[in-house]
C-alpha positions as CSV (number, residue, x, y, z in Angstrom):
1,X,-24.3,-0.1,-6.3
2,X,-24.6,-0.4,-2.6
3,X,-21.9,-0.3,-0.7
4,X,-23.0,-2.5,2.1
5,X,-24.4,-5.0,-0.2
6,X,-23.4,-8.7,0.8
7,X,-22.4,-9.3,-3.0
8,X,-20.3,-6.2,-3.6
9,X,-18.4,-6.9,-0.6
10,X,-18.3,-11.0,-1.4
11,X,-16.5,-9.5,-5.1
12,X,-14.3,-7.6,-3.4
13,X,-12.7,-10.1,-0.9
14,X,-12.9,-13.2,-3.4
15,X,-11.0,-10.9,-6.0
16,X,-8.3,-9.9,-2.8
17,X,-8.3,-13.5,-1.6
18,X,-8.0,-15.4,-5.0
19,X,-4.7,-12.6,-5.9
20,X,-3.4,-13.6,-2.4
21,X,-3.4,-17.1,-2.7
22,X,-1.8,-16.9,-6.3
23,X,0.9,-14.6,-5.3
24,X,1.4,-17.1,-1.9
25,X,1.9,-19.9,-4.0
26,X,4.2,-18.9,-6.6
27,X,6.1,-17.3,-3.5
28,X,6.3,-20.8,-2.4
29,X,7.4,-22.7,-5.7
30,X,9.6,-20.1,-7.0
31,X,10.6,-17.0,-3.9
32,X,12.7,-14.5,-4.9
33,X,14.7,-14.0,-2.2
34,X,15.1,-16.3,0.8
35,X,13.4,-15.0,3.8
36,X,15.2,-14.8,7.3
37,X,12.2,-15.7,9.1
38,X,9.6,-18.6,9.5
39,X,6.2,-17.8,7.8
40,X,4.6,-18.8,10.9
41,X,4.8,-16.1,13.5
42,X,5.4,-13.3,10.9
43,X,2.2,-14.4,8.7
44,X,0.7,-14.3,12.0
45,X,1.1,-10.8,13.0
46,X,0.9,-9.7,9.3
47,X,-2.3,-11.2,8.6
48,X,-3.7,-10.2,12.1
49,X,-2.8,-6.8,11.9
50,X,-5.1,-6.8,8.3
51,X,-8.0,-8.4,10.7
52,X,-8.0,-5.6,12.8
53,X,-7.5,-2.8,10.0
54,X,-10.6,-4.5,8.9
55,X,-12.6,-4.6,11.8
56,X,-11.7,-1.0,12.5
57,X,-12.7,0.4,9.6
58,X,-15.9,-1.5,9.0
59,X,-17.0,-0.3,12.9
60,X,-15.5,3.4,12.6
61,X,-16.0,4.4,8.9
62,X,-19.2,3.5,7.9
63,X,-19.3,4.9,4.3
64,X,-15.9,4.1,3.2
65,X,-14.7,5.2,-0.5
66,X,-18.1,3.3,-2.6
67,X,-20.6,4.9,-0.5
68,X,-19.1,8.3,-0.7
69,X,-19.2,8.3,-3.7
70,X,-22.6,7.7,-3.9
71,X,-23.2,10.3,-1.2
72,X,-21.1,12.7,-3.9
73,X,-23.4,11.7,-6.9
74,X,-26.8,12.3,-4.8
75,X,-25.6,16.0,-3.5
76,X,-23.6,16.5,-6.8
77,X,-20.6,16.9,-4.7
78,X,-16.9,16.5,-6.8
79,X,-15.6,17.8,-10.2
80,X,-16.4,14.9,-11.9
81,X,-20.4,15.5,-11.2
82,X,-20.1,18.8,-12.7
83,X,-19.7,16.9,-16.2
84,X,-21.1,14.7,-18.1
85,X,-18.5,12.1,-19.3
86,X,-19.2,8.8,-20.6
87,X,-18.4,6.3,-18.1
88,X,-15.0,4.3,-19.9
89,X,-13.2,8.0,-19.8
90,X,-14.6,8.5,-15.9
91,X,-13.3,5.8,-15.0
92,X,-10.0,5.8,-16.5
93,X,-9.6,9.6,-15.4
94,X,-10.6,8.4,-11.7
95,X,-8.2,5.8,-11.9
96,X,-5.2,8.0,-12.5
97,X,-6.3,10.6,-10.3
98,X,-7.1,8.6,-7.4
99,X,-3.8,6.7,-7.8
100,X,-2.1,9.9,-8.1
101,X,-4.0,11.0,-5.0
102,X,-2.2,7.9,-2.7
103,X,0.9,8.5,-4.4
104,X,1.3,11.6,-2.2
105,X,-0.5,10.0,0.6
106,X,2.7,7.5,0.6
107,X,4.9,10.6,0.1
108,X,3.5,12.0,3.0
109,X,4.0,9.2,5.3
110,X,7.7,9.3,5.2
111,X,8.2,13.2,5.2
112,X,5.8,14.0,8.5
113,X,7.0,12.8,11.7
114,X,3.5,11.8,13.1
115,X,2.9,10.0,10.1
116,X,5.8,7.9,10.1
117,X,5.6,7.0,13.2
118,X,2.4,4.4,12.2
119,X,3.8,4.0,8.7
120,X,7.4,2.3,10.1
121,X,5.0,-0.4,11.4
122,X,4.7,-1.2,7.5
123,X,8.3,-0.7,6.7
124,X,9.4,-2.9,10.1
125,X,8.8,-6.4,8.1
126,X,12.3,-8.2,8.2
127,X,11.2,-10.0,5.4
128,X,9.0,-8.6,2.1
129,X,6.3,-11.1,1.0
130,X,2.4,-11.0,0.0
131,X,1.6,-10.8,3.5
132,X,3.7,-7.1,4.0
133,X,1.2,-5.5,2.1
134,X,-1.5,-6.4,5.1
135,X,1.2,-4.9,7.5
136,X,-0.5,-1.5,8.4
137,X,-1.1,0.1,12.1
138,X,-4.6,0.4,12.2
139,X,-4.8,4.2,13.5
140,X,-2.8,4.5,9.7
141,X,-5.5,2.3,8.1
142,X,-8.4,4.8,9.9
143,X,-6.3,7.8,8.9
144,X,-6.1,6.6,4.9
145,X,-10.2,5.7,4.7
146,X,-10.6,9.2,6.0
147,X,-8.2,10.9,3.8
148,X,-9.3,8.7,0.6
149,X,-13.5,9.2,1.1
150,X,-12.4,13.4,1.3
151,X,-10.2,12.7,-2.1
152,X,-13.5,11.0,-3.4
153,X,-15.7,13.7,-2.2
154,X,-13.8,16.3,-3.9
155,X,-13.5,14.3,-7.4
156,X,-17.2,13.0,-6.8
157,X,-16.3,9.7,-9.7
158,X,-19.3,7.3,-9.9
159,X,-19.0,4.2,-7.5
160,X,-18.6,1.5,-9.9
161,X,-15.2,3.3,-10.9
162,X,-14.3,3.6,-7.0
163,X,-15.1,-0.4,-6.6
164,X,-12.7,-1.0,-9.9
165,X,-10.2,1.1,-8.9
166,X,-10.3,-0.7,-4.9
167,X,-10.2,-4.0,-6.3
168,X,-7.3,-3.3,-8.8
169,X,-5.2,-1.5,-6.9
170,X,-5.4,-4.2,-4.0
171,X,-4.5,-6.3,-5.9
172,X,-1.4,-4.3,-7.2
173,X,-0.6,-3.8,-3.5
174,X,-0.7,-7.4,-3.2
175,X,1.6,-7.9,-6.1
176,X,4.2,-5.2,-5.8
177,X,5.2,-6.7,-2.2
178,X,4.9,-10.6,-3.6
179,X,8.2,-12.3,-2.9
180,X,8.8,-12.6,-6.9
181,X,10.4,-11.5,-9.7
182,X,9.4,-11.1,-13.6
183,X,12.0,-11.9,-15.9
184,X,14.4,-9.1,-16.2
185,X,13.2,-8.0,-20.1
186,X,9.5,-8.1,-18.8
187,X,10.2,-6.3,-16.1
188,X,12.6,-3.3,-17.6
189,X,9.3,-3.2,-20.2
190,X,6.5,-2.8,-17.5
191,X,8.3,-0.4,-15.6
192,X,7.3,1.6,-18.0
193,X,3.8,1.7,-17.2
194,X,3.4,-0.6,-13.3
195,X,5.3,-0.8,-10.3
196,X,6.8,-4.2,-10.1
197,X,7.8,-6.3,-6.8
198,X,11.5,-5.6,-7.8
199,X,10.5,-1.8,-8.2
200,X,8.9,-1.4,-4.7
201,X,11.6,-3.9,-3.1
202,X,13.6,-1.2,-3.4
203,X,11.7,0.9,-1.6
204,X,11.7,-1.4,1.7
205,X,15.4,-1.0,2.1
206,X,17.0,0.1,5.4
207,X,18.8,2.6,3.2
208,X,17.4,6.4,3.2
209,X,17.6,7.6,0.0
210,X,16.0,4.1,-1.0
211,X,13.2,3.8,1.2
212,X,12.5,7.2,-0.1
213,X,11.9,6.4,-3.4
214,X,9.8,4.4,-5.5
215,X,6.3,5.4,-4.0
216,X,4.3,4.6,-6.2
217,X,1.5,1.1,-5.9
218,X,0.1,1.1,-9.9
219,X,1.3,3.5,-12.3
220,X,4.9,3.7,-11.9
221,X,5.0,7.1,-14.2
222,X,4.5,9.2,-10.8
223,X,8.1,8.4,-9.6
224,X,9.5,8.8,-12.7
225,X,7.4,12.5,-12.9
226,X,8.4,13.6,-9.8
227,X,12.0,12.4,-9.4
228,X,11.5,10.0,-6.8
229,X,12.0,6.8,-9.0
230,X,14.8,4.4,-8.5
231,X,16.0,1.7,-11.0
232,X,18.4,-0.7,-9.0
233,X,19.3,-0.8,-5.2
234,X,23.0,0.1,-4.4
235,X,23.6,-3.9,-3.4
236,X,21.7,-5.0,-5.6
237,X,18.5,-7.0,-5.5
238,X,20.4,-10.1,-3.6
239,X,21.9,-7.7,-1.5
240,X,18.8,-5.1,-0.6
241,X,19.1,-5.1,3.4
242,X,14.7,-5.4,4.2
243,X,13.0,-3.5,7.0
244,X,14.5,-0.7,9.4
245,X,17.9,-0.7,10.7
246,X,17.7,-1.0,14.4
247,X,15.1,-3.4,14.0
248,X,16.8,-6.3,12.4
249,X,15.8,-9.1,14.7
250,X,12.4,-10.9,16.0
251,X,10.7,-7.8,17.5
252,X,8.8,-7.2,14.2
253,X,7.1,-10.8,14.1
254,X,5.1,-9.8,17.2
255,X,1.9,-8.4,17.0
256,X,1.5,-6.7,20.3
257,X,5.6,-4.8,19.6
258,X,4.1,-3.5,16.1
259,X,1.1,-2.6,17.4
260,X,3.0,-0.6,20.1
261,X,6.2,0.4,17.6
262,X,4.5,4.5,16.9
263,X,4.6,5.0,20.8
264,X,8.1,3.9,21.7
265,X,11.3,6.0,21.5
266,X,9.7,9.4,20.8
267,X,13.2,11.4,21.2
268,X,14.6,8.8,18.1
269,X,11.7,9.6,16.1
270,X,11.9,13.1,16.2
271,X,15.1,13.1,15.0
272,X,14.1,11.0,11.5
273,X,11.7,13.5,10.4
274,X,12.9,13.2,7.1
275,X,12.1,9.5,7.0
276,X,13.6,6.3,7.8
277,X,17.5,5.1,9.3
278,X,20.2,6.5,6.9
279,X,23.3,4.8,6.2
């Protein structure tokens, strides 16, 4: 598999796109929540903060997690080049392992300071829709391709498993922000193995000990493992307050004010090293 293939990178956007336009449009018939602001503007800056992510890390990280993988296989680099496992239990160990792996990459982002200070870019939305999960700084974007290739490197899974596990959990990025809800037996029931929208919603909350919880993007046994999951929000899913306290107005929907949001009010920051406002 090459990584700069025209046809692997064709599968991977038309599988992102076609989940994207799905989640849009049920957002659209049947939202979950009424959002505060216009799509217009927000989408805007949402969807062209994912074009520069993109840009950036096709220009600055040539490799990216598919070809160092292959680079692993070719110097036998990673534990998982040390064995020889048939490929259905590779690529079901790499896709709990590398899961596991972002898991506390997302942890991380809201306990160190410097890292926070691009992730609140993320957690800045107002509103929580399909097109928050393209709301990432782009220094954090560089910062997680870096971080996932070493992860890669040091597990060495073949590159077919690292394209399935990309494509899926884009996807469930795409789907855990969607502006939607399952039916509430469905959802109780898939808790039990995915994050759901109404899961990670929770998460997104202005409240502390709420935005530090439910971390996980696929398997939502991490939380539960580690203590970190949360099953309701203190208001309530109607009530759930979005984004970050002192930010509850139109800065957000503006792409240059996000862009600039790690470098502002450094003394503030410092102080929320733990993560995000408190109530």
């Amino acid at each position: 598999m090459d990584p700069d293939s025209p046809s692997i990178q064709l599968i991977g956007l038309g599988a992102m796109a076609l989940v994207f336009a799905a989640l849009a449009a049920v957002e659209l018939v049947v939202p979950r929540r009424r959002l505060r602001h216009g799509r217009g503007r927000r989408w805007a800056t949402n969807l062209g903060l994912f074009a520069l992510d993109t840009a950036l890390v096709r220009v600055a990280v040539p490799l990216l997690m598919v070809g160092t993988a292959q680079l692993a296989e070719v110097r036998g680099w990673g534990l998982f080049n040390q064995f020889d496992l048939p490929f259905w239990l590779e690529l079901l160990l790499a896709l709990f392992a590398l899961d596991l792996a972002l898991f506390f990459q997302h942890w991380a982002t809201h306990r160190v300071p410097l890292l926070w200070r691009l992730h609140q870019v993320h957690h800045a939305d107002p509103d929580f829709d399909v097109t928050t999960a393209a709301r990432f700084h782009p220094i954090e974007i560089g910062l997680s391709m870096l971080y996932k290739m070493a992860v890669v490197a040091v597990l060495g899974p073949a590159a077919l498993a690292v394209f399935v596990f990309e494509v899926v959990f884009n996807a469930a990025t795409l789907f855990v922000h969607a502006n939607l809800s399952l039916p509430p037996p469905l959802d109780r029931l898939a808790r039990f193995v995915i994050v759901t929208p109404d899961m990670h919603r929770i998460h997104h909350s202005t409240l502390q000990r709420e935005t530090n919880s439910n971390y996980g993007t696929m398997l939502s046994g991490w939380d539960r493992l580690f203590r970190t999951y949360r099953a309701r929000a203190r208001e309530g899913q109607d009530g759930l307050t979005i984004g970050l306290a002192e930010y509850q107005d139109a800065r957000p929907l503006a792409l240059g004010w996000s862009l600039l949001l790690p470098f502002r009010h450094r003394a503030k920051l410092a102080d929320q090293a733990k993560g995000p406002q408190s109530r």
